[in-house]
KEKOL-585147 format. One record per atom (N, C-alpha, C): z negated, x, y negated; atom name; residue number from 1; residue in three letters. Coordinates in Angstrom, 1 decimal, decimal comma. Example, Ala and Ser with C-alpha at 12.3 -4.5 7.8 and 13.67 -1.06 7.14 Angstrom:
<lofis>
+--------+--------+--------+-------+-----+---------+
|     up |   east |  north | atomo | num | residuo |
+--------+--------+--------+-------+-----+---------+
|   -7,8 |   13,2 |    5,7 |     N |   1 |     ALA |
|   -7,8 |   12,3 |    4,5 |    CA |   1 |     ALA |
|   -7,8 |   13,2 |    3,3 |     C |   1 |     ALA |
|   -7,1 |   12,8 |    2,2 |     N |   2 |     SER |
|   -7,1 |   13,7 |    1,1 |    CA |   2 |     SER |
|   -7,9 |   12,9 |    0,0 |     C |   2 |     SER |
+--------+--------+--------+-------+-----+---------+
</lofis>
This chain:
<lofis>
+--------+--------+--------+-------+-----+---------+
|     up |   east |  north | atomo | num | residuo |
+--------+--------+--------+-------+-----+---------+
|   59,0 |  -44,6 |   14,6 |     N |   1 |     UNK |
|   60,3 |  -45,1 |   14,5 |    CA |   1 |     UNK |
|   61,3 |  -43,9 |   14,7 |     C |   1 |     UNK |
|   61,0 |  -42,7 |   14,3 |     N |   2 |     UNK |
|   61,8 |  -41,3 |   14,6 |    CA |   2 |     UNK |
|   62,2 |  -41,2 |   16,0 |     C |   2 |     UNK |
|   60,9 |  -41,5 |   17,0 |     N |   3 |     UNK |
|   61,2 |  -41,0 |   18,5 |    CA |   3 |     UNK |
|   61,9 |  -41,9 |   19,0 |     C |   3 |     UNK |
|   61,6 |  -43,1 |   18,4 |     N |   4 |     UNK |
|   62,5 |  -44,0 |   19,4 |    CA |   4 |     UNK |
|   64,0 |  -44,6 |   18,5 |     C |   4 |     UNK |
|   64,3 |  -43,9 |   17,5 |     N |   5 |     UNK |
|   65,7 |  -44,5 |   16,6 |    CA |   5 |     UNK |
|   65,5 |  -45,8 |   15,8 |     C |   5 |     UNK |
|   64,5 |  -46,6 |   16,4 |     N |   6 |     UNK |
|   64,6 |  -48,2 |   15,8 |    CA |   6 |     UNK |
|   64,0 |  -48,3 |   15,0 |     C |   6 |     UNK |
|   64,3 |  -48,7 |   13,7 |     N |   7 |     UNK |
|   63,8 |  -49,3 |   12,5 |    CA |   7 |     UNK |
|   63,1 |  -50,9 |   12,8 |     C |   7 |     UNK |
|   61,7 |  -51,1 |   13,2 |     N |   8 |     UNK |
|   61,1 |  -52,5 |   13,4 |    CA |   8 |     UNK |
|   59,8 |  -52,4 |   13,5 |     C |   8 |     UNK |
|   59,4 |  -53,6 |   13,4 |     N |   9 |     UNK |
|   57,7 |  -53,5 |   13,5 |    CA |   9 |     UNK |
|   57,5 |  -54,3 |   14,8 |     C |   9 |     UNK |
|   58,0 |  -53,2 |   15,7 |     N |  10 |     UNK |
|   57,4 |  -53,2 |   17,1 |    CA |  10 |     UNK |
|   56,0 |  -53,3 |   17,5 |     C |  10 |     UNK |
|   55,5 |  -52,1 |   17,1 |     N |  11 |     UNK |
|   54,4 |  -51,6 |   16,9 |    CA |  11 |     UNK |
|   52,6 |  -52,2 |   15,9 |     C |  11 |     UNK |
|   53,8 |  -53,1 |   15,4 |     N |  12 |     UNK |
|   52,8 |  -53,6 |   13,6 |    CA |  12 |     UNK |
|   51,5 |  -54,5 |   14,2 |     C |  12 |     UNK |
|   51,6 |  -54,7 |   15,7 |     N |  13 |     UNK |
|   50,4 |  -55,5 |   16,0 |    CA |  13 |     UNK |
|   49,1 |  -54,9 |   15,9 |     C |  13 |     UNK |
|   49,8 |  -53,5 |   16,6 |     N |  14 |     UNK |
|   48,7 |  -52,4 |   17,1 |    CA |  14 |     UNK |
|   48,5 |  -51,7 |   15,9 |     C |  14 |     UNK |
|   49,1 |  -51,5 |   15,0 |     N |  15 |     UNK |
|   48,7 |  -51,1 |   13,5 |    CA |  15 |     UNK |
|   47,8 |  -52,0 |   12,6 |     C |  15 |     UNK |
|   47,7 |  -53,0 |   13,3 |     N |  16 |     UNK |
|   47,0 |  -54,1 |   12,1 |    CA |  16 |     UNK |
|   46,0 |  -54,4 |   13,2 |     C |  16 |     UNK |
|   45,7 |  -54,1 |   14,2 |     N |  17 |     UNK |
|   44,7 |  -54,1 |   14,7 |    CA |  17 |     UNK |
|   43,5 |  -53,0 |   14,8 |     C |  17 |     UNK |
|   44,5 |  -52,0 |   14,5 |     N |  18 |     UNK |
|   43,2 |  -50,4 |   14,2 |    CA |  18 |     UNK |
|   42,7 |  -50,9 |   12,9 |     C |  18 |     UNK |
|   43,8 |  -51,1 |   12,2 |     N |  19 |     UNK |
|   43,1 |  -51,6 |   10,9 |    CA |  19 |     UNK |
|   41,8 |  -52,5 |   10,4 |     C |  19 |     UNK |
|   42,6 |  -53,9 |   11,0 |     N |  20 |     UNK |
|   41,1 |  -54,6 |   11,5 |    CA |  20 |     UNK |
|   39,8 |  -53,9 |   11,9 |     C |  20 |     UNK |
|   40,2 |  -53,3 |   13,1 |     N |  21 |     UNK |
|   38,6 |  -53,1 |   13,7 |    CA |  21 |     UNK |
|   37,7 |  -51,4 |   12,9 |     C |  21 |     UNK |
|   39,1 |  -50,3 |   12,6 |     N |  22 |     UNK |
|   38,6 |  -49,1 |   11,8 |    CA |  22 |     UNK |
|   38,4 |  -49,5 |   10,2 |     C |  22 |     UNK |
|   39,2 |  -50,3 |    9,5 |     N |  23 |     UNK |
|   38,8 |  -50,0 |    8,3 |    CA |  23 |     UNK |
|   38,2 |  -51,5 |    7,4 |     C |  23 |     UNK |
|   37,8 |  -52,3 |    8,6 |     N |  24 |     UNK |
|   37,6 |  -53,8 |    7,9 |    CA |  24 |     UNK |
|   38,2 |  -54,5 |    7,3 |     C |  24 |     UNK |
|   40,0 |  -54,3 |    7,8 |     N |  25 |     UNK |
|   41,2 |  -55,3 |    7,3 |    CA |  25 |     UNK |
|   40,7 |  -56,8 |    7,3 |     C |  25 |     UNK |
|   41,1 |  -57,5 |    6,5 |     N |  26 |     UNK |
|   41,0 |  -59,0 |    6,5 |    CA |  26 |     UNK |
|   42,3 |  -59,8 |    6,8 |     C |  26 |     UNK |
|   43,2 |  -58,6 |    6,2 |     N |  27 |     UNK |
|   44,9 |  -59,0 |    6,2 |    CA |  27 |     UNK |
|   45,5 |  -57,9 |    6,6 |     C |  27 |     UNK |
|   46,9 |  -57,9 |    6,8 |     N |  28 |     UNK |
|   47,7 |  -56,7 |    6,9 |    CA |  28 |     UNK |
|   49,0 |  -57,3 |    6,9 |     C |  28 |     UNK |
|   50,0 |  -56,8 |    6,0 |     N |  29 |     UNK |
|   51,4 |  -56,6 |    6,0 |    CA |  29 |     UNK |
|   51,9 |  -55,2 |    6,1 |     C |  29 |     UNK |
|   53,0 |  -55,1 |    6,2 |     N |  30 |     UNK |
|   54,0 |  -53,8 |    5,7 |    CA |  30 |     UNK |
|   55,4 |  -54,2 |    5,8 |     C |  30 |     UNK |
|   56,1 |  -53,2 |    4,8 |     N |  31 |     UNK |
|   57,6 |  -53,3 |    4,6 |    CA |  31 |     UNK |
|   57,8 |  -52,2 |    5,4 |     C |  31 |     UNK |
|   59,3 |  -51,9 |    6,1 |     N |  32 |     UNK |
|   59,8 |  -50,9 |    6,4 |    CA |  32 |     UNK |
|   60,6 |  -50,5 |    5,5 |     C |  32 |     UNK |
|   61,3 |  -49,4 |    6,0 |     N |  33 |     UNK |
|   62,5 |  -49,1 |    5,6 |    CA |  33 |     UNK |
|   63,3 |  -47,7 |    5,9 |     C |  33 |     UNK |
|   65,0 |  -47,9 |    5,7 |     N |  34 |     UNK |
|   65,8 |  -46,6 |    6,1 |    CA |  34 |     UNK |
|   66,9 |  -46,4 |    5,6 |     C |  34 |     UNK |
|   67,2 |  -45,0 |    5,6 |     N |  35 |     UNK |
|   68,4 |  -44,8 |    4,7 |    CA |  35 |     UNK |
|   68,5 |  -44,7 |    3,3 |     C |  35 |     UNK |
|   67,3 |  -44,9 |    2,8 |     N |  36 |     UNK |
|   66,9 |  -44,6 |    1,3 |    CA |  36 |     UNK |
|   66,8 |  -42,9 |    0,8 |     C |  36 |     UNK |
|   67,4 |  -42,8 |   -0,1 |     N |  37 |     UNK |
|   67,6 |  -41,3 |   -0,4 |    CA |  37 |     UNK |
|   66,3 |  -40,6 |   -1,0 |     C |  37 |     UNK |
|   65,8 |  -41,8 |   -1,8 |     N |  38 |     UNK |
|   64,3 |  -41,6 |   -2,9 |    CA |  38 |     UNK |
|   63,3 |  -42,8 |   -2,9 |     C |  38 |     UNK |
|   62,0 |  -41,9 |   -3,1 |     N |  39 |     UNK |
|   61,5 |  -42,9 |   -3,1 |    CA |  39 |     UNK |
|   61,1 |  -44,3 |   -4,0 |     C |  39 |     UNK |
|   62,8 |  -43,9 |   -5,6 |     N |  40 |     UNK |
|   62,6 |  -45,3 |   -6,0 |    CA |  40 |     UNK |
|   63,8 |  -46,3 |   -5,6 |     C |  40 |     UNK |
|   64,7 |  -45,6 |   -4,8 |     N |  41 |     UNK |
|   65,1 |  -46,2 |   -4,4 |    CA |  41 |     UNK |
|   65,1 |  -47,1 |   -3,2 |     C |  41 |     UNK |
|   63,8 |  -47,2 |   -2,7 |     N |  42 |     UNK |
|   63,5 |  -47,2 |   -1,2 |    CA |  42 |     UNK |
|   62,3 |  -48,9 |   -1,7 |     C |  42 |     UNK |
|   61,4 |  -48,4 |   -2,9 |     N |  43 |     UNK |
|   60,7 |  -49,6 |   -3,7 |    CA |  43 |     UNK |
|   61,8 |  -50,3 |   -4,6 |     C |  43 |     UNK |
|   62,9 |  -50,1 |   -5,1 |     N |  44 |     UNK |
|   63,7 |  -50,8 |   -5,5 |    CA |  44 |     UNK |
|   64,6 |  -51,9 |   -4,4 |     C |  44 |     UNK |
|   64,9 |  -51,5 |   -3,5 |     N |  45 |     UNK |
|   65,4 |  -52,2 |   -2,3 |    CA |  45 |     UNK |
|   64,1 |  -53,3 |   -1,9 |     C |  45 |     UNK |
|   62,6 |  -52,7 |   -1,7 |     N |  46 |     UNK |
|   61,9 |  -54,0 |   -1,5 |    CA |  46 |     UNK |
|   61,6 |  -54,8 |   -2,8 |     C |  46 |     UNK |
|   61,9 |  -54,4 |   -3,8 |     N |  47 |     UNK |
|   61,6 |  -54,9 |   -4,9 |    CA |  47 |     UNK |
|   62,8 |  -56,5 |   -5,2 |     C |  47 |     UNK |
|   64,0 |  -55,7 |   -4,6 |     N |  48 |     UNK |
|   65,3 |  -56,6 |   -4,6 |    CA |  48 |     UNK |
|   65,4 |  -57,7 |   -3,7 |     C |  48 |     UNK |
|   64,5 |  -57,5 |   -2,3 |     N |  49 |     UNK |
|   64,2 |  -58,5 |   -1,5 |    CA |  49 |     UNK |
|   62,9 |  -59,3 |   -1,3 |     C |  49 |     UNK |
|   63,3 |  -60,6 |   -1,7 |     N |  50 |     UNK |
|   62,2 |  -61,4 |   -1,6 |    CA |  50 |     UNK |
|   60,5 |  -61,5 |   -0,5 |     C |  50 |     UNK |
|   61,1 |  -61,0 |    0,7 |     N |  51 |     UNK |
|   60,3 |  -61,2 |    1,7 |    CA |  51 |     UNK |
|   59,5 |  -59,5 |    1,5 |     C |  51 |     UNK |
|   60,2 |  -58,6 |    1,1 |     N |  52 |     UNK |
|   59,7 |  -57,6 |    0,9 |    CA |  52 |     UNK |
|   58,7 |  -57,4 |   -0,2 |     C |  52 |     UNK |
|   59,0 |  -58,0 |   -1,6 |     N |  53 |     UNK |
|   58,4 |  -58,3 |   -2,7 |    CA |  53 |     UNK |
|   57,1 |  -58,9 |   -2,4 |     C |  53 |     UNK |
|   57,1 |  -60,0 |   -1,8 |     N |  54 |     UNK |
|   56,3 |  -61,1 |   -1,4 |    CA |  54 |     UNK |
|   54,9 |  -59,8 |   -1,0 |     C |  54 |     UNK |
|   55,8 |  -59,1 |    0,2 |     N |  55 |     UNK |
|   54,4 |  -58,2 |    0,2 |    CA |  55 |     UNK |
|   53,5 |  -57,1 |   -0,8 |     C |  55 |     UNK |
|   54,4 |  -56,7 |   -1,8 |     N |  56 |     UNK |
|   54,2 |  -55,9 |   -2,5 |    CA |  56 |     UNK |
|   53,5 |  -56,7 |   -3,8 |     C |  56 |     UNK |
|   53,4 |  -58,1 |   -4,0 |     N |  57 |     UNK |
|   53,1 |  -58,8 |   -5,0 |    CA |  57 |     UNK |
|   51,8 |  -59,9 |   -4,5 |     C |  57 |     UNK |
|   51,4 |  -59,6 |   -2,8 |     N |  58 |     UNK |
|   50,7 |  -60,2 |   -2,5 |    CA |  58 |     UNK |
|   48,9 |  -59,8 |   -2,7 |     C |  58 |     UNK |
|   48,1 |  -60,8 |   -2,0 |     N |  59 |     UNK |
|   47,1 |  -60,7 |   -2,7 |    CA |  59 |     UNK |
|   46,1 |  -59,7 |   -0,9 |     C |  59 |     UNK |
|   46,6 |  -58,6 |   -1,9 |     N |  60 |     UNK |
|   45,8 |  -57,1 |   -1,1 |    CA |  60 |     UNK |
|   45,2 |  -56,7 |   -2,3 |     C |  60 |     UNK |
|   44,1 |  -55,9 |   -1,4 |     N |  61 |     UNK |
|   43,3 |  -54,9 |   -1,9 |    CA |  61 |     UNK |
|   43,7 |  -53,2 |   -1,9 |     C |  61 |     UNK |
|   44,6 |  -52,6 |   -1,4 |     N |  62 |     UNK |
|   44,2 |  -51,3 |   -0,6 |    CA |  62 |     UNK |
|   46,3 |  -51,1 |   -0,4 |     C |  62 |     UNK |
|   46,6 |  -50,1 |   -0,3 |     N |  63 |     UNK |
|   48,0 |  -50,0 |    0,3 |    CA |  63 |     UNK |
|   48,2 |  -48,5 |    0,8 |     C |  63 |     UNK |
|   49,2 |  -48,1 |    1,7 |     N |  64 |     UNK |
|   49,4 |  -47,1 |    1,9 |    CA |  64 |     UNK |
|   50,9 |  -46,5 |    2,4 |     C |  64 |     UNK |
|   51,6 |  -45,6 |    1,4 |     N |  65 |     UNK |
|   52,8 |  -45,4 |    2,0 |    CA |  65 |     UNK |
|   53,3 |  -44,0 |    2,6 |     C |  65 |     UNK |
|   53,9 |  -44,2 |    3,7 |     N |  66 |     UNK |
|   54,5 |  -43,1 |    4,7 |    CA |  66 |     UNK |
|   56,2 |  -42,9 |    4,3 |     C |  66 |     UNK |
|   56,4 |  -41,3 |    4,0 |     N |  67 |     UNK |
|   57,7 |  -41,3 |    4,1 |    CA |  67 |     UNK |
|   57,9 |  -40,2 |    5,5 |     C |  67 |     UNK |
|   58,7 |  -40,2 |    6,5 |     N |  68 |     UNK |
|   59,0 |  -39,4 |    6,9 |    CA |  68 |     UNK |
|   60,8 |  -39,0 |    7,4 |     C |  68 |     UNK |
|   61,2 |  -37,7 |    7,5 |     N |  69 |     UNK |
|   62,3 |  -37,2 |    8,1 |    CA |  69 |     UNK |
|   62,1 |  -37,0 |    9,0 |     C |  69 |     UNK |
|   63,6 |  -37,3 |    9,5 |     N |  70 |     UNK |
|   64,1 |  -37,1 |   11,2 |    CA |  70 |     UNK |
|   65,0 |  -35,8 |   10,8 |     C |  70 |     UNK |
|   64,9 |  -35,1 |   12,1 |     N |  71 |     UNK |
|   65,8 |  -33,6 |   12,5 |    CA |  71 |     UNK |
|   67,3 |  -33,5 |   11,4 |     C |  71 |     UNK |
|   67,8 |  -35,3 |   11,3 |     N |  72 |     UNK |
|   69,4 |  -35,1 |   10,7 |    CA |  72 |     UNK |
|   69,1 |  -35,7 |    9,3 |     C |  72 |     UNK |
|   68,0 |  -35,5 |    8,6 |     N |  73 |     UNK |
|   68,0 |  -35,5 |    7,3 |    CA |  73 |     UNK |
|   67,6 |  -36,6 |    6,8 |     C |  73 |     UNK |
|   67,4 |  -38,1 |    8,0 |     N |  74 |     UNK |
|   67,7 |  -39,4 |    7,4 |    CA |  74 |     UNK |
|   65,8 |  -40,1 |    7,4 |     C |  74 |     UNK |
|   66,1 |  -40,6 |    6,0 |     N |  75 |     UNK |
|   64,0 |  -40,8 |    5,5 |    CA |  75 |     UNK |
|   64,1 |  -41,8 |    6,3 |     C |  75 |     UNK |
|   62,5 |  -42,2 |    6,7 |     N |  76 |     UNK |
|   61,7 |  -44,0 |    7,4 |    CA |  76 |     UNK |
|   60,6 |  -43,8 |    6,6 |     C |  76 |     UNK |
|   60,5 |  -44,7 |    5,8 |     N |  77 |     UNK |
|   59,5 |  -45,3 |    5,0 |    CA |  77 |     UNK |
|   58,4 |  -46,7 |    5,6 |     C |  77 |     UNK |
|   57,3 |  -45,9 |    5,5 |     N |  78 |     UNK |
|   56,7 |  -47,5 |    5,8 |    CA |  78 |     UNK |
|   55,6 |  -47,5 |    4,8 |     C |  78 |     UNK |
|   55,3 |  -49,0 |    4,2 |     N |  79 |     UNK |
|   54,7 |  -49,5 |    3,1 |    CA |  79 |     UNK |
|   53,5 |  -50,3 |    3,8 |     C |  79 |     UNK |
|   52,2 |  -49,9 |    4,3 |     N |  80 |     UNK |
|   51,1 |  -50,9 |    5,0 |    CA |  80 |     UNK |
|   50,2 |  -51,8 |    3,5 |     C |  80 |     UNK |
|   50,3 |  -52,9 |    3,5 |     N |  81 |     UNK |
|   49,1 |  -53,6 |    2,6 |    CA |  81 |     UNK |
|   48,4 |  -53,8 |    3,3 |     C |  81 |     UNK |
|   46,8 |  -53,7 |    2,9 |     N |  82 |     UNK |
|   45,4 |  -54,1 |    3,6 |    CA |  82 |     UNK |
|   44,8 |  -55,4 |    2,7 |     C |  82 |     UNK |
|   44,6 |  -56,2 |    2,5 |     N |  83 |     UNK |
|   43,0 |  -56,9 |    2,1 |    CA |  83 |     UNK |
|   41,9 |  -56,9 |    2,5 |     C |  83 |     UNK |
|   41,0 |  -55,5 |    2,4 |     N |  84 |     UNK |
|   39,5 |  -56,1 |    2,7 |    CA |  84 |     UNK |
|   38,5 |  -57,3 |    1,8 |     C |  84 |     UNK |
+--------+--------+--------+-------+-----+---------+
</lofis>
């Protein structure tokens, strides 16, 4: 999301498909997110949205979360859930 500026799950196919085939996914979701200063405020924003919650309250096994910075200071958060 850094190289290319856009906040989306462009990409989320090919991410849930390494998953599938490297780690024996059954499922896969993830939340995005940007412009969050911390990281509780970054789980409080999906906490506050339904569709985001939904993933964080769903029925996974396994999760994993990415924070990174860009050059001008600004975080991208991504939240992957797995079910094996």
């Amino acid at each position: 999301m850094i190289k290319t500026n856009d906040v989306s799950h462009t990409n989320f196919p090919e991410r849930k498909n390494f998953l599938n085939e490297r780690a024996g996914a059954k499922k896969v979701s993830e939340n995005l997110a940007f412009g969050y200063s911390s990281a509780e405020s970054v789980v409080n924003g999906w906490i506050n949205s339904d569709s985001h919650r939904g993933a964080i309250e769903g029925d996974y096994t396994h999760f994993e979360v990415s924070a990174e910075q860009d050059a001008n200071g600004y975080w991208y958060f991504t939240n992957i859930f797995v079910k094996k």
